[in-house]
DORO-315702 format. One record per atom (N, C-alpha, C): atom name; residue number from 1; x, y, z. Coordinates in nm, 4 decimals. Layout:
// DORO-315702
 at   i        x        y        z
 CA NUM        X        Y        Z
...
// end
This chain:
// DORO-315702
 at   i        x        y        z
  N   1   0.0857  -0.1172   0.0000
 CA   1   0.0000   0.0000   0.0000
  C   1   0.0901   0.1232   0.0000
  N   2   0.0795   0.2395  -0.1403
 CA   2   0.1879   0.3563  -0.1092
  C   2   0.1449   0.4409   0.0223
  N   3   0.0213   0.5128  -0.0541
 CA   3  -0.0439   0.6094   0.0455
  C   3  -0.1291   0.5524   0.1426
  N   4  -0.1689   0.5302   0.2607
 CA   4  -0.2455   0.5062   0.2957
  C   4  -0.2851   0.6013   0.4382
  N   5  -0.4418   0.5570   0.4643
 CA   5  -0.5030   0.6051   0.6027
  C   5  -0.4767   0.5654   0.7127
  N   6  -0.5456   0.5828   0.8405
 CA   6  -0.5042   0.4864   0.9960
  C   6  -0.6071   0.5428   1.0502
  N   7  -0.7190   0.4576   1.0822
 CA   7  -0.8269   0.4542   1.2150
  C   7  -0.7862   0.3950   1.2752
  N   8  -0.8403   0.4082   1.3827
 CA   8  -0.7936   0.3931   1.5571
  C   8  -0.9098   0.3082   1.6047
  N   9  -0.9123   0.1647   1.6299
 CA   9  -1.0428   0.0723   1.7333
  C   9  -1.0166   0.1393   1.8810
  N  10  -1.1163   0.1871   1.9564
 CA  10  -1.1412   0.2540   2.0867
  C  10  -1.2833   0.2216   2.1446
  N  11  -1.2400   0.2053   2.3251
 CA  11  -1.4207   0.1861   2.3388
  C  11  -1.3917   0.0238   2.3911
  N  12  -1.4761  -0.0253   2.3812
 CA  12  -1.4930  -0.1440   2.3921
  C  12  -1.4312  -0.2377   2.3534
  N  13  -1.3250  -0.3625   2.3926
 CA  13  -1.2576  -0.4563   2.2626
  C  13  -1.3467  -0.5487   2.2429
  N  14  -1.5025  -0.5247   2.2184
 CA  14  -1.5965  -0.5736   2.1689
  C  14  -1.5955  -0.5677   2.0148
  N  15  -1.6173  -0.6650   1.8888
 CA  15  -1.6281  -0.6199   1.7427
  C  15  -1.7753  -0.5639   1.7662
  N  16  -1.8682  -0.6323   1.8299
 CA  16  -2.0518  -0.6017   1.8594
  C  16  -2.0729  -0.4982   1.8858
  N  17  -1.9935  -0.4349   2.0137
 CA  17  -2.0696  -0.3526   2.1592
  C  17  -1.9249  -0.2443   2.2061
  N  18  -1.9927  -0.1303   2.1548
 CA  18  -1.8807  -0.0638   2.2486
  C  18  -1.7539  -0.0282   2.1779
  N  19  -1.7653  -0.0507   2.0383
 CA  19  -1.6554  -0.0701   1.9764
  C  19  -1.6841   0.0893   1.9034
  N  20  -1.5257   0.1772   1.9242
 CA  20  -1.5890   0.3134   1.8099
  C  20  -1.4333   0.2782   1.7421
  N  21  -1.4770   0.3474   1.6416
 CA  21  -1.3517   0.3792   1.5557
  C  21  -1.3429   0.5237   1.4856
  N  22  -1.1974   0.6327   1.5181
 CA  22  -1.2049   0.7191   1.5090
  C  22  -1.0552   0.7544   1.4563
  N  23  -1.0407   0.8561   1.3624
 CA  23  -0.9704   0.8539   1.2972
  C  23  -0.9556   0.9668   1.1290
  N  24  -0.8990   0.9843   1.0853
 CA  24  -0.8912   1.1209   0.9513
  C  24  -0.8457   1.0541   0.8250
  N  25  -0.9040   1.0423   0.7422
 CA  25  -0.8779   1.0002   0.5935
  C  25  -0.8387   1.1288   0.5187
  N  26  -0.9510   1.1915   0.4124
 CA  26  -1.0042   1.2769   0.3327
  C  26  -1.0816   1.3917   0.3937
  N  27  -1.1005   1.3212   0.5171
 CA  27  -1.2172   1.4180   0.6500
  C  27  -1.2415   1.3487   0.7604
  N  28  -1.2772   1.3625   0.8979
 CA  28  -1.2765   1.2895   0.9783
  C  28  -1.3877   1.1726   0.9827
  N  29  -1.3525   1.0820   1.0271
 CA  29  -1.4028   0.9348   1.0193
  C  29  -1.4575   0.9183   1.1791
  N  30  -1.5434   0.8269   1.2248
 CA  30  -1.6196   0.8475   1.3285
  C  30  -1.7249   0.7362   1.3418
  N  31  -1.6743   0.6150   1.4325
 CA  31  -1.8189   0.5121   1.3610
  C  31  -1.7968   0.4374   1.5237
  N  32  -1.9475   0.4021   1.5733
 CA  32  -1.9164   0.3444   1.6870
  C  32  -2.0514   0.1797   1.6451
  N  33  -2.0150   0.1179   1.7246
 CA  33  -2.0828   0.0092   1.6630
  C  33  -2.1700   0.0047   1.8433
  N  34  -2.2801   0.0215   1.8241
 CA  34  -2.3730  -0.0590   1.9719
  C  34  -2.4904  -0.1379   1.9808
  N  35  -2.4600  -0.2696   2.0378
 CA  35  -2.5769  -0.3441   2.0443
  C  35  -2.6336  -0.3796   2.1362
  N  36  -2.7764  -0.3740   2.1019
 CA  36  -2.9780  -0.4275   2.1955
  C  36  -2.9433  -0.5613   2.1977
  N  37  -2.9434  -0.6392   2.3276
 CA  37  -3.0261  -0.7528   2.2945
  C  37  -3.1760  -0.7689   2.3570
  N  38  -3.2196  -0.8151   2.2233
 CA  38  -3.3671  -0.8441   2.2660
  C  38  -3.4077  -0.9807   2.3207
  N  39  -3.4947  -1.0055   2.3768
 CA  39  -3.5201  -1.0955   2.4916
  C  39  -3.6209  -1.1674   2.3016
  N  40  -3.6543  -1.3120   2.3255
 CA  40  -3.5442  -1.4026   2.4758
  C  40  -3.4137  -1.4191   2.3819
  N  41  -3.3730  -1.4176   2.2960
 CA  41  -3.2381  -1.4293   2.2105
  C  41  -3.1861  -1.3796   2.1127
  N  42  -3.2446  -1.2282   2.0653
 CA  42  -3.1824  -1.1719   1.9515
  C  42  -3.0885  -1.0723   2.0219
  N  43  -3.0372  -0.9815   1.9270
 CA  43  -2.9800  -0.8754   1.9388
  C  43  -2.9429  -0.7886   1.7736
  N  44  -2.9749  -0.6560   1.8491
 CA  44  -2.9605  -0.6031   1.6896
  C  44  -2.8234  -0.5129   1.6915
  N  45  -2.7462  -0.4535   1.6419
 CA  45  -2.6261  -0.3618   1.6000
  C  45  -2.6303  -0.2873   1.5407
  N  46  -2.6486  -0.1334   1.5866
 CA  46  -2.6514  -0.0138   1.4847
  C  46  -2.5138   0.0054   1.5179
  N  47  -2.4564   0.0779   1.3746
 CA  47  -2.3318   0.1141   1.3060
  C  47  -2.3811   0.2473   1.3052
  N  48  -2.3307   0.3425   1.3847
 CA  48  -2.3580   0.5034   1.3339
  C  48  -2.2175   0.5642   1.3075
  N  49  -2.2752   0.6638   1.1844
 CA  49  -2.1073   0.7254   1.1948
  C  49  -2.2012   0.8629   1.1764
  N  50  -2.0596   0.9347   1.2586
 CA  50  -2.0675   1.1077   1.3163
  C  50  -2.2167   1.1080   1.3855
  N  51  -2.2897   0.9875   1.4645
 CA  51  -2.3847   1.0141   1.5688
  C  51  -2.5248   0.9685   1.4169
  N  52  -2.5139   0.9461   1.3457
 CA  52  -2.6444   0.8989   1.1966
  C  52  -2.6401   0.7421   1.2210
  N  53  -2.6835   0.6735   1.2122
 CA  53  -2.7625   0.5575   1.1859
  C  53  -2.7130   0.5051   1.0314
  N  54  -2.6182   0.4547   1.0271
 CA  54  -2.5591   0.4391   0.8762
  C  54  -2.5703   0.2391   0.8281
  N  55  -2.6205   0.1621   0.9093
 CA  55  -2.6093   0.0052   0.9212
  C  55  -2.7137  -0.0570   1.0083
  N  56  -2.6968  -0.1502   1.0413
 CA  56  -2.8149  -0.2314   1.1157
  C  56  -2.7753  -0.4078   1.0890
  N  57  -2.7420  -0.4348   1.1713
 CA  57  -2.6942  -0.6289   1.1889
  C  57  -2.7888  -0.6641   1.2945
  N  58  -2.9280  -0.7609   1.2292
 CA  58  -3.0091  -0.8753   1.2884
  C  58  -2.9087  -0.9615   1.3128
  N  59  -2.9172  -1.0393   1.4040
 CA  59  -2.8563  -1.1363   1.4831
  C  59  -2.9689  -1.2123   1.5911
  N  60  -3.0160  -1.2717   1.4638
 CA  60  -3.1302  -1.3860   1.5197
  C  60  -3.0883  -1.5665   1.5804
  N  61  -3.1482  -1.5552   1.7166
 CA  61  -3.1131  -1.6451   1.8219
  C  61  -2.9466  -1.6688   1.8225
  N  62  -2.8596  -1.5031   1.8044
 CA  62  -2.7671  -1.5511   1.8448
  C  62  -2.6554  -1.5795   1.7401
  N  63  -2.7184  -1.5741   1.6075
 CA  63  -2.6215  -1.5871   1.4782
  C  63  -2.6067  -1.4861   1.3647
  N  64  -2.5418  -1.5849   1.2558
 CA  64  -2.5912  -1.4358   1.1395
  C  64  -2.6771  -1.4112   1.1299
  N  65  -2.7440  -1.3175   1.0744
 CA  65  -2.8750  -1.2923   1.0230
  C  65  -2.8783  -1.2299   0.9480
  N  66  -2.9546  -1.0973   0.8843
 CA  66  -2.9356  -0.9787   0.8099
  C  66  -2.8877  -0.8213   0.8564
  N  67  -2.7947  -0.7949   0.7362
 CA  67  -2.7313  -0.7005   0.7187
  C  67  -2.8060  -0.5997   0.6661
  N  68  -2.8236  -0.4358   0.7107
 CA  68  -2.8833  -0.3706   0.6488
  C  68  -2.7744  -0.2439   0.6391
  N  69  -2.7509  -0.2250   0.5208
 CA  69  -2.6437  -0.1140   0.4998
  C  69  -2.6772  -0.0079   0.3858
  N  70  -2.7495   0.0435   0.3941
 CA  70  -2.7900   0.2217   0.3500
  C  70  -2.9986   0.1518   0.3401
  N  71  -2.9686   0.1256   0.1939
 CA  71  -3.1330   0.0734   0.1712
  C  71  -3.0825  -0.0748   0.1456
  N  72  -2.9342  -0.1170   0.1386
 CA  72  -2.9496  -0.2630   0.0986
  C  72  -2.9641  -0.3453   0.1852
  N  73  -3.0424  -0.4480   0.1833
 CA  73  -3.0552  -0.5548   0.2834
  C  73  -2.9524  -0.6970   0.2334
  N  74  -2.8892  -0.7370   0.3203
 CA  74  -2.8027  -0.8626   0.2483
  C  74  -2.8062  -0.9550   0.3247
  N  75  -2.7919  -1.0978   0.3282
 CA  75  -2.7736  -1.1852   0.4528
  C  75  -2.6184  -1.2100   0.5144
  N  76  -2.5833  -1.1686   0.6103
 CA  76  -2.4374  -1.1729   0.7042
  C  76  -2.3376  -1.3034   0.6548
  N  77  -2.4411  -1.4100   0.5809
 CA  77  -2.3682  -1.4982   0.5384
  C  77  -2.2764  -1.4839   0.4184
  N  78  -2.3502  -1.4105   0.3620
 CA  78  -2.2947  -1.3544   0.2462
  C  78  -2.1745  -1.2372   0.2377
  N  79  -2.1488  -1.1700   0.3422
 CA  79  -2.0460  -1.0695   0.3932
  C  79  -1.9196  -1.1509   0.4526
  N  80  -1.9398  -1.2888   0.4830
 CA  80  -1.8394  -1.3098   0.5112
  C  80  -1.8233  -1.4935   0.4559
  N  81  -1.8300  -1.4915   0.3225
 CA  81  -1.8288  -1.6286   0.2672
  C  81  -1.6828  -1.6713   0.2642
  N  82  -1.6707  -1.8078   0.2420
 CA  82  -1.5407  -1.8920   0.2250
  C  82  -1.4583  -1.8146   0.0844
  N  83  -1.3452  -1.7624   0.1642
 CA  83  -1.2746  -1.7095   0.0217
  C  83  -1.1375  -1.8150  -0.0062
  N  84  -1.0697  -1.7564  -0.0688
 CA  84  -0.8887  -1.8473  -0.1822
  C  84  -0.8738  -1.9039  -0.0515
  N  85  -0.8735  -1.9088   0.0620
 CA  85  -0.7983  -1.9901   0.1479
  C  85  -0.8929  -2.0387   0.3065
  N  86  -0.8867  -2.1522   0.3989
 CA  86  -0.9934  -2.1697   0.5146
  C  86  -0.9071  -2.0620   0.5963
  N  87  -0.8527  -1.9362   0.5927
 CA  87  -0.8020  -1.8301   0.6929
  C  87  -0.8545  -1.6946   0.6310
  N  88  -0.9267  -1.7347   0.5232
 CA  88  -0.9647  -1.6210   0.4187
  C  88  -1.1404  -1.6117   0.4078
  N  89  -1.1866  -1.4647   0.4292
 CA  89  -1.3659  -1.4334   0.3568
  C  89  -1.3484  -1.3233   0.3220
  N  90  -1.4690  -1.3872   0.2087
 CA  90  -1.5235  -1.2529   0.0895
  C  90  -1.6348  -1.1941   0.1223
  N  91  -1.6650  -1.1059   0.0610
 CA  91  -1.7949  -1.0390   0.0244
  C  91  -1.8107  -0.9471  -0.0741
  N  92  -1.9430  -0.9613  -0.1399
 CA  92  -1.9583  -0.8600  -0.2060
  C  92  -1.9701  -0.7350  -0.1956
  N  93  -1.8862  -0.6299  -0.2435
 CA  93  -1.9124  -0.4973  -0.2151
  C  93  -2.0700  -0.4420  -0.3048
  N  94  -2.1425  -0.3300  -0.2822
 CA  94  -2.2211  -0.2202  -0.3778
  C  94  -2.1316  -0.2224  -0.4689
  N  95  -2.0665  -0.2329  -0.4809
 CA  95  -1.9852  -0.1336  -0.6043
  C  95  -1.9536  -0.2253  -0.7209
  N  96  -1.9938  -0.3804  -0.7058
 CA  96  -2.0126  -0.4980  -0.7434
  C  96  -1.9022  -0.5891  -0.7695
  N  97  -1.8048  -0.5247  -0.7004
 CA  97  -1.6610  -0.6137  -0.6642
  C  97  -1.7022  -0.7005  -0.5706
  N  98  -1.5663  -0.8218  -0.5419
 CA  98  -1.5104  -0.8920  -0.4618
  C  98  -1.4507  -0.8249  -0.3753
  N  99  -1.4613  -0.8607  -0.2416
 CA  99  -1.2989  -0.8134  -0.1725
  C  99  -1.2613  -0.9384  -0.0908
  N 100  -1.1914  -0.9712   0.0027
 CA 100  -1.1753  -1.0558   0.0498
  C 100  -1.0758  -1.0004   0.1635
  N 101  -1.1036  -1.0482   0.2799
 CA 101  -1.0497  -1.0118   0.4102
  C 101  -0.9185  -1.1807   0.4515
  N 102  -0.8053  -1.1328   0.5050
 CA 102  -0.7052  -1.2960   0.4949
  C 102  -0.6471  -1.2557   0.6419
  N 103  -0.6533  -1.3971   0.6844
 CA 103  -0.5937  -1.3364   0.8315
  C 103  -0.4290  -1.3370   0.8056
  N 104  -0.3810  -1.2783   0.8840
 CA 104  -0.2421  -1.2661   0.8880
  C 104  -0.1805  -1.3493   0.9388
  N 105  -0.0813  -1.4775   0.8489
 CA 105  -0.0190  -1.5571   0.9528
  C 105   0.0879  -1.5565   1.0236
  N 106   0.1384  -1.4211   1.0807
 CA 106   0.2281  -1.3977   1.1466
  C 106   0.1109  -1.3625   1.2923
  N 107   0.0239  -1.3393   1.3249
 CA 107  -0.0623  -1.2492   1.3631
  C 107  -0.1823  -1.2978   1.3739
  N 108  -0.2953  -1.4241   1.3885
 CA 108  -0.4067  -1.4204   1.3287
  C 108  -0.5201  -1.3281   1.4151
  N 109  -0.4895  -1.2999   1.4857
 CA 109  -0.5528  -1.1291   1.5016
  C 109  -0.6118  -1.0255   1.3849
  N 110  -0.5087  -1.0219   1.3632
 CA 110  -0.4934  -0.9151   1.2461
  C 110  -0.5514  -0.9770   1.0968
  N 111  -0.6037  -0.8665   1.0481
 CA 111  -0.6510  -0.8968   0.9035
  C 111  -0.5979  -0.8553   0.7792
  N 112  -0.6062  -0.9050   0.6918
 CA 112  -0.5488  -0.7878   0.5399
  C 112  -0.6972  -0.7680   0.4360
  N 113  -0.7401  -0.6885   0.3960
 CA 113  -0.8226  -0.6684   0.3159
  C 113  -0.7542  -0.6668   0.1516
  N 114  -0.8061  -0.7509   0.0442
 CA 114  -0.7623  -0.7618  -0.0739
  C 114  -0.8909  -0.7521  -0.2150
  N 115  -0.8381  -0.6741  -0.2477
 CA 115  -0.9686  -0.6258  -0.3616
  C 115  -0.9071  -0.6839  -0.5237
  N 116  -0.8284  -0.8138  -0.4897
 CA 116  -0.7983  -0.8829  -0.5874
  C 116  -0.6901  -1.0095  -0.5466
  N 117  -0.6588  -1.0781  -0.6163
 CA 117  -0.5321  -1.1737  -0.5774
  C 117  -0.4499  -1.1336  -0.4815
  N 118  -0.3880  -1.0559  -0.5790
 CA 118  -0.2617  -0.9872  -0.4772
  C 118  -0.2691  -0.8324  -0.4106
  N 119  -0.3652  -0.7838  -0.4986
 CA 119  -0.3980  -0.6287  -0.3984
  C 119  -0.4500  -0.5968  -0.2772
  N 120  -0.3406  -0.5800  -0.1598
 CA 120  -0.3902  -0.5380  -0.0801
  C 120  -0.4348  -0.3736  -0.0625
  N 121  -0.5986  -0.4143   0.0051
 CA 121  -0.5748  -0.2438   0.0086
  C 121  -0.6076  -0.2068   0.1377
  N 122  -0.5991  -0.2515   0.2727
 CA 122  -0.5979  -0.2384   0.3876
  C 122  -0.5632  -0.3519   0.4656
  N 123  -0.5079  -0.2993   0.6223
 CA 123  -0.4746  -0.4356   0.7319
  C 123  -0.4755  -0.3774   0.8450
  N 124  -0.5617  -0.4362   0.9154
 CA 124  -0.6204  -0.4452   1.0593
  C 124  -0.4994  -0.5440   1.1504
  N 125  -0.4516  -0.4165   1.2545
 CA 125  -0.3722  -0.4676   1.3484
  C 125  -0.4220  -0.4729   1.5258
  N 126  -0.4552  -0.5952   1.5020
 CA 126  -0.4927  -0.5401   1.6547
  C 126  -0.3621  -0.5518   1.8134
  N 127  -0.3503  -0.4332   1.8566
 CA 127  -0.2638  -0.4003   1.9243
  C 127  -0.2943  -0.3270   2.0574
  N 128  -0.2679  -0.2997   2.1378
 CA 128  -0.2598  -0.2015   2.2645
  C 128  -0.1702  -0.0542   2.2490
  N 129  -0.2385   0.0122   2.2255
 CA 129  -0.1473   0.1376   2.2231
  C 129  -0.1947   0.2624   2.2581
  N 130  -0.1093   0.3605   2.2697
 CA 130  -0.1221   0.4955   2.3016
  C 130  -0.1815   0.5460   2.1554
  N 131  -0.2439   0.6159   2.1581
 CA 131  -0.2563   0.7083   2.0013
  C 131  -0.2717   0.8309   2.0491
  N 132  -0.2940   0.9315   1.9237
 CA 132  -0.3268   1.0828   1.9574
  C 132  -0.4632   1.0685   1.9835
  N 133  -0.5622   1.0083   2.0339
 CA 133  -0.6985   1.0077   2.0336
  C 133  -0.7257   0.9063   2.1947
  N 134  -0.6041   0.8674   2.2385
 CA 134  -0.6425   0.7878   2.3869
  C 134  -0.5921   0.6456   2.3551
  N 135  -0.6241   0.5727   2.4570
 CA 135  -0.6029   0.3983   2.4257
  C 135  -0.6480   0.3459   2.3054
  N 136  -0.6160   0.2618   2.2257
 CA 136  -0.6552   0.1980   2.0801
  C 136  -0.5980   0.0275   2.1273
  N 137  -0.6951  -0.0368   2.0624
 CA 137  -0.6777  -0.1437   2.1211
  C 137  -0.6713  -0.2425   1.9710
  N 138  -0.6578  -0.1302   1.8384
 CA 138  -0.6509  -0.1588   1.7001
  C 138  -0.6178  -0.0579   1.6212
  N 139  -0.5411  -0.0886   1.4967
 CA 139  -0.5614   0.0253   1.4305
  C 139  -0.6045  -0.1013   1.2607
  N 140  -0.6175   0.0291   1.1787
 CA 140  -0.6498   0.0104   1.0516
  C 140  -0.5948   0.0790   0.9346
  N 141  -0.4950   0.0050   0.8893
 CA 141  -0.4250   0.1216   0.7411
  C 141  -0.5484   0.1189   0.6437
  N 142  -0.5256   0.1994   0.5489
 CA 142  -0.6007   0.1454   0.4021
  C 142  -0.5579   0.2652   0.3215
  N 143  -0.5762   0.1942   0.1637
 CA 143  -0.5176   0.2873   0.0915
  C 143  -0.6464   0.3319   0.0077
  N 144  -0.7404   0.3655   0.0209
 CA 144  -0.8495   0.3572  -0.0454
  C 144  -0.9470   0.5487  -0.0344
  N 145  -1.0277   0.5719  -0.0817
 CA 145  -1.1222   0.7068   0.0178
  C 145  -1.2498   0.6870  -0.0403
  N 146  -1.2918   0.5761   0.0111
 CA 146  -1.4546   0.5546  -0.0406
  C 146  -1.5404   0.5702   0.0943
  N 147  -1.6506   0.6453   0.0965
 CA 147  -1.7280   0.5674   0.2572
  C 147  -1.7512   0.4933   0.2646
  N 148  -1.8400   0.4474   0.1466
 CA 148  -1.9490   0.2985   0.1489
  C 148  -1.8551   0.2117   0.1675
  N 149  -1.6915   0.2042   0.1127
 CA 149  -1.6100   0.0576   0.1043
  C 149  -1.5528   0.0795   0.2735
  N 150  -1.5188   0.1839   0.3111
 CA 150  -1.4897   0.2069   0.4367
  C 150  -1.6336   0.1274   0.5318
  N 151  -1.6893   0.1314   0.5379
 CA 151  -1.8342   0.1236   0.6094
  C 151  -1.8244  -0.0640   0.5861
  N 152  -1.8585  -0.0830   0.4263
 CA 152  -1.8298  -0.2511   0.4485
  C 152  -1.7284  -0.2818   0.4999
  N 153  -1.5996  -0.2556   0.5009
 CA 153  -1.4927  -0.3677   0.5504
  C 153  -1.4982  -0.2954   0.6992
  N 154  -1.5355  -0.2391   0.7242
 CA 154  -1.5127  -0.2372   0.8660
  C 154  -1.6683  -0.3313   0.9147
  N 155  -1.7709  -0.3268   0.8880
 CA 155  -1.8711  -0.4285   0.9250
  C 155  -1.8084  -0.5664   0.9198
  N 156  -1.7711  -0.5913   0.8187
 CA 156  -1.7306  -0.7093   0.7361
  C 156  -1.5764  -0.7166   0.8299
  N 157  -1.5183  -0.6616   0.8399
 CA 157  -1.4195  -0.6977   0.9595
  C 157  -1.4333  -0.7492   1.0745
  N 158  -1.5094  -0.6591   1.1089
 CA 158  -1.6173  -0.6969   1.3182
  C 158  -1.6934  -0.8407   1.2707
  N 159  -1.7292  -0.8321   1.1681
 CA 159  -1.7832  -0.9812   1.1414
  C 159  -1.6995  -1.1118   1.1551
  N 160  -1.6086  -1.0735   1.1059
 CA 160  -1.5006  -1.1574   1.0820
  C 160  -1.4122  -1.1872   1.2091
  N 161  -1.3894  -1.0643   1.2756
 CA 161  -1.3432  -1.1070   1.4141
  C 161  -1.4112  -1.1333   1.5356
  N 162  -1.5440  -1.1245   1.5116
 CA 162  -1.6668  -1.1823   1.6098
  C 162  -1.6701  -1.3255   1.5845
  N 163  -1.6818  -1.3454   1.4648
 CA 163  -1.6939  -1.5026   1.4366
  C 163  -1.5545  -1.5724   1.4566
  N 164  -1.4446  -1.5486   1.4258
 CA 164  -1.3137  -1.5988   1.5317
  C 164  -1.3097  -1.5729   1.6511
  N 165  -1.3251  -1.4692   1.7164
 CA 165  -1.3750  -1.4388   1.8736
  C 165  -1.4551  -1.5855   1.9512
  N 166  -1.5692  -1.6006   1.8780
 CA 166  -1.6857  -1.6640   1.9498
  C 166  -1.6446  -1.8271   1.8835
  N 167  -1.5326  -1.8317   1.7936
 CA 167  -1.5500  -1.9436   1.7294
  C 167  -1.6256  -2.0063   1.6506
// end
């Protein structure tokens, strides 16, 4: 990656609950993820960025369910399908690409985002650190300045490390 960005994971080391991410691309970036659970076994996840309502993850009895991201509705299964390798998931972007998220095997913490074979265009480190913004308990390069692709791979990330999280 030549140029790239850096958000900051803060808040919660929840991917679900509690989790914000804050940080300056093109303009400041701002997204906190918080989730309801509803009795007796759901829970839902709004994604707001700058304090708006930008996402929405059903999580019925407890699993995937549906994804709602602007007006599109998608199923969670589909955001994070079997990609090139069993350490590797895809999803479809809006924009009607592939991308594919690979864990790092120095690291499997950490993620790389790839919008082709060999193009990486972001990697999620998760770490403990000081930043200019307070404790970070992650950061995120990327070389990219889209919202909407910003908005999926970071869903599509928390997805990805919830479902290694929880196993």
């Amino acid at each position: 990656m030549a140029h790239f960005f850096e958000i900051y994971f803060t808040g919660r080391d929840d991917p679900r609950n509690g989790c914000i991410v804050i940080g300056e691309d093109t303009k400041p970036v701002f997204f906190e993820f918080e989730t309801q659970y509803l009795p007796p076994s759901s829970a839902r996840t709004t994604i707001s960025s700058n304090r708006s309502p930008v996402a929405v993850l059903d999580w019925p009895d407890g699993g995937l369910g549906v994804a709602t991201i602007g007006d599109r509705e998608i199923p969670m299964t589909h955001l994070v399908q079997q990609g090139s390798s069993t350490s590797a998931r895809r999803f479809p972007s809006a924009d009607g690409r592939q991308y594919e998220w690979r864990k790092c095997h120095t690291d499997p913490r950490s993620y790389e985002l790839f919008s082709g074979p060999n193009t990486r265009i972001a990697k999620f480190q998760k770490l403990s650190q000081a930043t200019p913004i307070g404790p970070s308990h992650g950061t995120l390069q990327y070389s990219f300045s889209h919202d909407l692709l910003l908005l999926e791979a970071l869903i599509t990330l928390n997805l990805n490390r919830w479902l290694d999280w929880t196993g």
